[in-house]
C-alpha positions in Angstrom: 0.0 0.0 0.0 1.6 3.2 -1.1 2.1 5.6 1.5 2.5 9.6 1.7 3.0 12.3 3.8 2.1 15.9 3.4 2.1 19.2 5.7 -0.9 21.0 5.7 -1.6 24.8 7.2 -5.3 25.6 7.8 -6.6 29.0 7.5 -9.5 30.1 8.6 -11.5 30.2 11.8 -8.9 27.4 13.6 -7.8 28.1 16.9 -10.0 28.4 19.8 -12.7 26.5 18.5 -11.8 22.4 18.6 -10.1 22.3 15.5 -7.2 20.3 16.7 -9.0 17.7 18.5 -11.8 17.3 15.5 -8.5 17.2 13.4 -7.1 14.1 15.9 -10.6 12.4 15.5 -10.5 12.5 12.2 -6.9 11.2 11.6 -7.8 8.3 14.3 -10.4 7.4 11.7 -8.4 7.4 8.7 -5.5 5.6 10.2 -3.3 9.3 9.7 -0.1 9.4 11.7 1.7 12.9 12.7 0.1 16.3 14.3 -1.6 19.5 14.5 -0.4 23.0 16.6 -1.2 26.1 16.6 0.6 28.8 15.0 0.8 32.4 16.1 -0.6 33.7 12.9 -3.8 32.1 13.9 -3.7 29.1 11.4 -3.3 24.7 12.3 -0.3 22.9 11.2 -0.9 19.5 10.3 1.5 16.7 9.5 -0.6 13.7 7.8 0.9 10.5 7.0 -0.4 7.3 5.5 -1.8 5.3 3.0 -2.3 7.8 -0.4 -6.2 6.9 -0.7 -6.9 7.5 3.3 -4.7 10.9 3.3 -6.8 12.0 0.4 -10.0 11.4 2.5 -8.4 12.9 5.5 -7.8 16.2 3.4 -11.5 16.2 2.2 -13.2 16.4 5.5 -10.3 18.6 6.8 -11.4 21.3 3.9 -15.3 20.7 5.0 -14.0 21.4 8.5 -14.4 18.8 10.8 -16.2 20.1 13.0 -19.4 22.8 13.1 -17.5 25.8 14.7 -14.3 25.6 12.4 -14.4 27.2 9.5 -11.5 26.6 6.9 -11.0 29.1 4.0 -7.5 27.6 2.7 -5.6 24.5 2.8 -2.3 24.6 2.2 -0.3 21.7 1.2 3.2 20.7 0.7 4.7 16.6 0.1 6.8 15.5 2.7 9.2 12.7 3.2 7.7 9.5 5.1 8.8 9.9 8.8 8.6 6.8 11.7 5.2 7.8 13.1 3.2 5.9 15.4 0.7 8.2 16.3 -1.2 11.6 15.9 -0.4 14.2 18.6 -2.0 17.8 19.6 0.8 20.7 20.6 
């Protein structure tokens, strides 16, 4: 199963409002690997690693916003290189 990484900045309506742990939820579900923080500018980091087809999903419901008092206006998104991950952490 083809694996892939990629780091993704949220804009939007992000910080203060669950974001991070709908973000964990959802990358529980889809079997991601890596994290999300904050960033002083107001928008989410988010490292997402795994199989091509569920990081695909994971991005889809991450541009919906996953949950109802985010709001995401932009998704940034750059490839990464496949790190050891084990798990998805909130900083």
């Amino acid at each position: 199963m083809a694996q892939t990484a990629v780091l993704l900045t949220a804009h939007g309506r992000v910080q203060g409002v669950g974001f991070r742990y709908s973000t964990y939820q959802l990358a529980v579900r889809h079997h991601i690997y890596g994290f999300a923080r904050n960033n002083t500018d107001g928008t989410v980091t988010i490292l997402a690693q795994g199989s091509t087809g569920m990081v695909n999903a994971f991005i889809e419901a991450i541009k919906k916003s996953p949950n109802s008092w985010a709001h995401v206006t932009q998704l940034e998104q750059t490839k990464q290189t496949i790190q050891p991950l084990k798990k998805f952490d909130i900083y």
